[in-house]
C-alpha positions as CSV (number, residue, x, y, z in Angstrom):
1,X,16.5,-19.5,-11.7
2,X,14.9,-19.6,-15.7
3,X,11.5,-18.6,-13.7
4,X,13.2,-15.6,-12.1
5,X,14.9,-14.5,-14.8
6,X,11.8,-14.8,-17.0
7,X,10.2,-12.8,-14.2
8,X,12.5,-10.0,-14.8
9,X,12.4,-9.9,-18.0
10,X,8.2,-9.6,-18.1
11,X,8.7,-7.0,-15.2
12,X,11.0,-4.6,-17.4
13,X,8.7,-4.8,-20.9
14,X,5.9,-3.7,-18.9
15,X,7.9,-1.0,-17.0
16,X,9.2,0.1,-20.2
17,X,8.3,4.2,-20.1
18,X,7.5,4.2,-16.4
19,X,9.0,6.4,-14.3
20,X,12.1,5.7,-12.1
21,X,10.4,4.2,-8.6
22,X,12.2,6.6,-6.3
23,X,11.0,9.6,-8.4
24,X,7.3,8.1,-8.5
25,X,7.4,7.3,-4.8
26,X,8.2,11.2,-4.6
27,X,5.0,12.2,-6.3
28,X,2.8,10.9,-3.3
29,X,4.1,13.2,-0.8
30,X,4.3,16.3,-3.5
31,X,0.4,15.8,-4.7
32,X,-1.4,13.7,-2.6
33,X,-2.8,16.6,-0.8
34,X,-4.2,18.5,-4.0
35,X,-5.3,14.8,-5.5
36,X,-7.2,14.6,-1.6
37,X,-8.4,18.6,-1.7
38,X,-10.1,17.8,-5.1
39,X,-12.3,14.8,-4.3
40,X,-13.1,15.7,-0.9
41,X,-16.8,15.7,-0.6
42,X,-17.9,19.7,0.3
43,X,-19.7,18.9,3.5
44,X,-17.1,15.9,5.0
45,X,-15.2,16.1,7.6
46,X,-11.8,14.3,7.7
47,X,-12.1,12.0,11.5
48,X,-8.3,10.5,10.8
49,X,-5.7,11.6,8.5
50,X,-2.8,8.9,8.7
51,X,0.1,10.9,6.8
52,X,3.8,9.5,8.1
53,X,5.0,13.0,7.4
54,X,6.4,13.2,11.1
55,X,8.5,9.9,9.7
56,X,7.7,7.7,12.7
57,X,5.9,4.2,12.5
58,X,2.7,5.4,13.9
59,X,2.5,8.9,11.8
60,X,2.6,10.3,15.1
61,X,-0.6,8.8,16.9
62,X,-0.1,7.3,19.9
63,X,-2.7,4.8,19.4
64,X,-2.0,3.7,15.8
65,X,-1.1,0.2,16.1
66,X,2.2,-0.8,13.9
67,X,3.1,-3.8,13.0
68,X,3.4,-7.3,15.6
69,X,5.7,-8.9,12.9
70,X,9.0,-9.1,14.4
71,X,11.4,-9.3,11.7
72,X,13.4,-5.4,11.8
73,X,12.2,-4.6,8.5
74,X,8.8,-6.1,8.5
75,X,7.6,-2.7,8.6
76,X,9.7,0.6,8.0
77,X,9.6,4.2,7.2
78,X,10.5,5.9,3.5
79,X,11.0,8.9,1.9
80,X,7.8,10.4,-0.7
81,X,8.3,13.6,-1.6
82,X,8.7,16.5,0.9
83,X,7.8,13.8,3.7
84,X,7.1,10.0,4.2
85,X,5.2,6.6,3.3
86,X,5.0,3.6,5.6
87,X,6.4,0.0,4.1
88,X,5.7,-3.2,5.0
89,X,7.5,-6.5,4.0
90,X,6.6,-10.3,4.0
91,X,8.9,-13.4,3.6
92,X,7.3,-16.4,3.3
93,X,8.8,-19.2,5.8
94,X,10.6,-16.9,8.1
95,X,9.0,-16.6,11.2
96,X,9.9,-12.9,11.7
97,X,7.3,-12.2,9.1
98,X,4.3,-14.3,11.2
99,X,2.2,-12.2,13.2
100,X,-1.1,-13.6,15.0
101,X,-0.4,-16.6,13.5
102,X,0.1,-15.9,9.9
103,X,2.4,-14.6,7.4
104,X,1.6,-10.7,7.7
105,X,3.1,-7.3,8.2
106,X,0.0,-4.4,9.1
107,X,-0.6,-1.4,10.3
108,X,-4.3,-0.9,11.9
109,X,-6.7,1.8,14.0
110,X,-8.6,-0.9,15.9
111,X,-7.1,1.3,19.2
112,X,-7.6,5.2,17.9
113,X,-11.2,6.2,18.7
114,X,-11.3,7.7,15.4
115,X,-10.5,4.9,13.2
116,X,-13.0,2.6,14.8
117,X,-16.1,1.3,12.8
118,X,-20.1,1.4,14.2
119,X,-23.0,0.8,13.1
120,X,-24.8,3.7,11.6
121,X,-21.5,5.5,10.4
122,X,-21.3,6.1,7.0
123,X,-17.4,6.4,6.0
124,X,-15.2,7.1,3.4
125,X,-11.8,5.5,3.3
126,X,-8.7,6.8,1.0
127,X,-5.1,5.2,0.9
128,X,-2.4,5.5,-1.5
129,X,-0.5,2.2,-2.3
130,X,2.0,1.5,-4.3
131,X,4.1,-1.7,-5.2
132,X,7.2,-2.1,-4.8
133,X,9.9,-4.4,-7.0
134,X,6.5,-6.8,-6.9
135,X,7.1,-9.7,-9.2
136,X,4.5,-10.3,-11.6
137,X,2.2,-13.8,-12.2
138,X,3.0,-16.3,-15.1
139,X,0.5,-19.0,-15.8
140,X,0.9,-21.7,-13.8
141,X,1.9,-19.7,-10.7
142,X,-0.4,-20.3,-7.9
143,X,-3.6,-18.1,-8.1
144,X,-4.0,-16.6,-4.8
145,X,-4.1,-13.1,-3.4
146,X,-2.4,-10.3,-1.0
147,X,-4.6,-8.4,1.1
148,X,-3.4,-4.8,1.0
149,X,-6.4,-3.3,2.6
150,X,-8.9,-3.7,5.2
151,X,-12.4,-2.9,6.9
152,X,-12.0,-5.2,9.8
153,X,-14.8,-6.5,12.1
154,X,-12.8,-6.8,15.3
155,X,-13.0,-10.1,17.7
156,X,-11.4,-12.3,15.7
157,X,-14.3,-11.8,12.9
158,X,-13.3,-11.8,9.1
159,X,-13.3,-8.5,7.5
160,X,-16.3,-6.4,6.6
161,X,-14.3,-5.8,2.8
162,X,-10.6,-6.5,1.7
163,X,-8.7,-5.1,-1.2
164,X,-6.6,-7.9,-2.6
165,X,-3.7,-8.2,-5.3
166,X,-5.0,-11.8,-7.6
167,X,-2.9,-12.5,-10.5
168,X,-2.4,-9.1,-12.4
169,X,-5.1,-7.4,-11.0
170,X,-6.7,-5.4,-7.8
171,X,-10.0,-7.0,-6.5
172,X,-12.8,-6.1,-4.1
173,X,-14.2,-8.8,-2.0
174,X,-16.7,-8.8,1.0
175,X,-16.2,-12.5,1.9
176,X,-18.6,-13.0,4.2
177,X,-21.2,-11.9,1.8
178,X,-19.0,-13.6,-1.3
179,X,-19.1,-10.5,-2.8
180,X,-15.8,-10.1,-5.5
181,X,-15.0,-7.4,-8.0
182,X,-12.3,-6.8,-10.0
183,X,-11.5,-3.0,-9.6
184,X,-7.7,-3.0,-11.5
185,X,-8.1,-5.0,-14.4
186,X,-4.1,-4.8,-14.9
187,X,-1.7,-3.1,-12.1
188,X,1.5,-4.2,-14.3
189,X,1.5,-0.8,-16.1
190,X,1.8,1.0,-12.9
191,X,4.2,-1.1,-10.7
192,X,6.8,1.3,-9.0
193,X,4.0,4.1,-9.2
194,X,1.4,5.4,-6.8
195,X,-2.4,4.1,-6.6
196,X,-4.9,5.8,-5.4
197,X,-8.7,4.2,-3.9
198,X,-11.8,5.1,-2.4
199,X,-14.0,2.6,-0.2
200,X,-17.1,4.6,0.4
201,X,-19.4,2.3,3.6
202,X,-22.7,3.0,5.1
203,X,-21.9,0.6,8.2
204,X,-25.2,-1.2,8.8
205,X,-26.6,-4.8,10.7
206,X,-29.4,-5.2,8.0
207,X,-29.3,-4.6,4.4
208,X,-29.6,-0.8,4.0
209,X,-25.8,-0.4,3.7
210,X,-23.7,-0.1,0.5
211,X,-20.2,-0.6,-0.8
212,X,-19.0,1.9,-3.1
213,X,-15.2,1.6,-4.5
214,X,-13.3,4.2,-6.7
215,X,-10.2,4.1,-8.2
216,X,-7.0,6.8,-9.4
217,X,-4.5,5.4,-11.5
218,X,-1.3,7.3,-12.6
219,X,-2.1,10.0,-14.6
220,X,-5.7,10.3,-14.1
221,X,-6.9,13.7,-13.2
222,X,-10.7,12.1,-11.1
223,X,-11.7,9.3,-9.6
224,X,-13.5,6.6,-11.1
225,X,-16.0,4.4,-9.7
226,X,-15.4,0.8,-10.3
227,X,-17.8,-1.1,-8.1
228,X,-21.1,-0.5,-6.1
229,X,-23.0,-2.6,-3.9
230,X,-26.0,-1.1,-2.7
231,X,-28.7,-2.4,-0.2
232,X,-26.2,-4.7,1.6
233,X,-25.6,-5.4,5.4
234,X,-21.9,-3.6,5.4
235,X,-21.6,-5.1,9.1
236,X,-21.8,-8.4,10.0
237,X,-19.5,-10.4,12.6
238,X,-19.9,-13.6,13.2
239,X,-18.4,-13.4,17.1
240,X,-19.8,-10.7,19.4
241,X,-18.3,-7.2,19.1
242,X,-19.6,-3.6,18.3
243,X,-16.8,-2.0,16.6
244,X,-14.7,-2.2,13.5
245,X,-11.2,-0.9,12.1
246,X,-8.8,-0.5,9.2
247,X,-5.8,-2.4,8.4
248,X,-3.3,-1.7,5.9
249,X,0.3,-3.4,5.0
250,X,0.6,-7.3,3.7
251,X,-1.4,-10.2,4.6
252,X,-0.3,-13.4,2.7
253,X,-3.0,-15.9,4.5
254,X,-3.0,-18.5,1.8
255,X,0.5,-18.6,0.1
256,X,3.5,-20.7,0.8
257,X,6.5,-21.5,-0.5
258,X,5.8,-25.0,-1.1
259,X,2.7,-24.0,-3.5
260,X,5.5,-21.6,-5.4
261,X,4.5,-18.5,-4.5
262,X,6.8,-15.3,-4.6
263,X,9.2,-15.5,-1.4
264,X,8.7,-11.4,-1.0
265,X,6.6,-9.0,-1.2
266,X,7.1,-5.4,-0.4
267,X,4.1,-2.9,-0.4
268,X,4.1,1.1,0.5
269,X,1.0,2.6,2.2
270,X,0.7,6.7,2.0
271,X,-2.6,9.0,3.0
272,X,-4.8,6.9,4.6
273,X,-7.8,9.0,5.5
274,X,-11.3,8.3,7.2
275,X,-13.9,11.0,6.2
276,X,-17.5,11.2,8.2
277,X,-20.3,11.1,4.6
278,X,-22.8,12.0,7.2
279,X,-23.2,15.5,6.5
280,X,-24.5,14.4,3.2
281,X,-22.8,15.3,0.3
282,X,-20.8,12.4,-1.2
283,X,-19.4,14.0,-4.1
């Protein structure tokens, strides 16, 4: 009880000015669409534009998969603005909150022909995220990570990339290649607000590929690139397979309650968008 309530208390100094979270989660649906318009690259074209605005679980797309968690609110649909964000929820120990095996709640494309990964694409990937009622680390707490994002190698293969919460901050990390980057140094500021990132991949099998990640925090008017990793193999499964997807929602693969980590998480996703680079600019 002394730990949750010295939780709270850490949670409200750093809120302190921040905006109410129902009034923040508005601001994704009211300018997510000018924040995209603005960095879109001039000669991109936009291959899967995952929205919600329809308010359904799949954004409308037959194919999207939601979801295999079985708990009712494991994932869920909530107001932003003029339309919708997707949320997804973990509790560790509860079985409703297990799916393939391990505590997650995700949302993925490995069945919509346009949210797949090949070789030779060369993709951008966009998502808003924000995090909700999160409680924040203390020393001593245990150290490991929520994936939030994904570039998945499908048959069973780890991911391509992740983006992971660790501690206080947002990370990058290929681990088949043990590639880590810190890309947030400190989210706390913008808990209850909307995030904004940018995974730019040239999808290769030798090492002509690149990782190039960009972030938009709360009251930033551009982007900002964080991390690059050039002349890299982007694509590299371990089990036989020719395609890739994106997943997106809360995967909890190394926490437990018995190691003290928080029971609950709850994370909204909002704009997920795959662009084709191809065309060549990048800007």
């Amino acid at each position: 009880m002394k730990k949750s309530m010295r939780r709270s208390a850490i949670a409200a100094v750093i809120a302190g000015t921040l905006t109410v979270a129902g009034l923040t989660t508005a601001e994704a649906g009211q300018d997510s669409r000018s924040r995209f318009a603005k960095g879109q690259s001039r000669n991109s074209s936009i291959l899967l534009d995952i929205d919600y605005r329809d308010g359904s679980l799949n954004s409308g797309i037959p194919d999207l998969t939601t979801t295999h968690a079985t708990a009712e609110d494991a994932s869920y649909v909530v107001e932003s603005g003029a339309d919708h964000a997707i949320a997804h929820k973990v509790t560790l120990g509860d079985p409703g909150y297990v799916s393939d095996g391990a505590p997650r709640s995700e949302s993925a494309t490995n069945n919509v022909p346009e949210g797949r990964i090949h070789v030779g694409d060369e993709h951008r990937y966009e998502f808003s995220v924000l995090l909700k009622d999160w409680e924040t680390y203390e020393p001593g707490d245990s150290e490991t990570g929520d994936i939030i994002f994904q570039g998945k190698h499908a048959g069973g293969n780890l991911p391509s990339f992740y983006i992971m919460t660790k501690r206080s901050s947002i990370a990058f990390r290929s681990p088949t290649l043990n590639l880590q980057s810190t890309v947030v140094d400190d989210f706390r500021p913008y808990l209850g607000e909307w995030m904004r990132f940018r995974v730019d991949v040239k999808w290769t099998d030798d090492s002509t590929g690149y990782y190039r990640v960009s972030a938009r925090m709360p009251g930033e008017s551009e982007y900002t690139l964080r991390q690059t990793y050039e002349n890299v193999q982007t694509f590299h499964p371990v089990n036989p397979t020719d395609f890739g997807y994106l997943k997106w929602g809360l995967y909890r693969p190394s926490e437990t309650l018995e190691k003290g980590d928080v029971p609950t998480r709850i994370i909204f996703h909002d704009d997920i968008r795959i662009l084709d680079l191809s065309a060549g600019d990048e800007s």
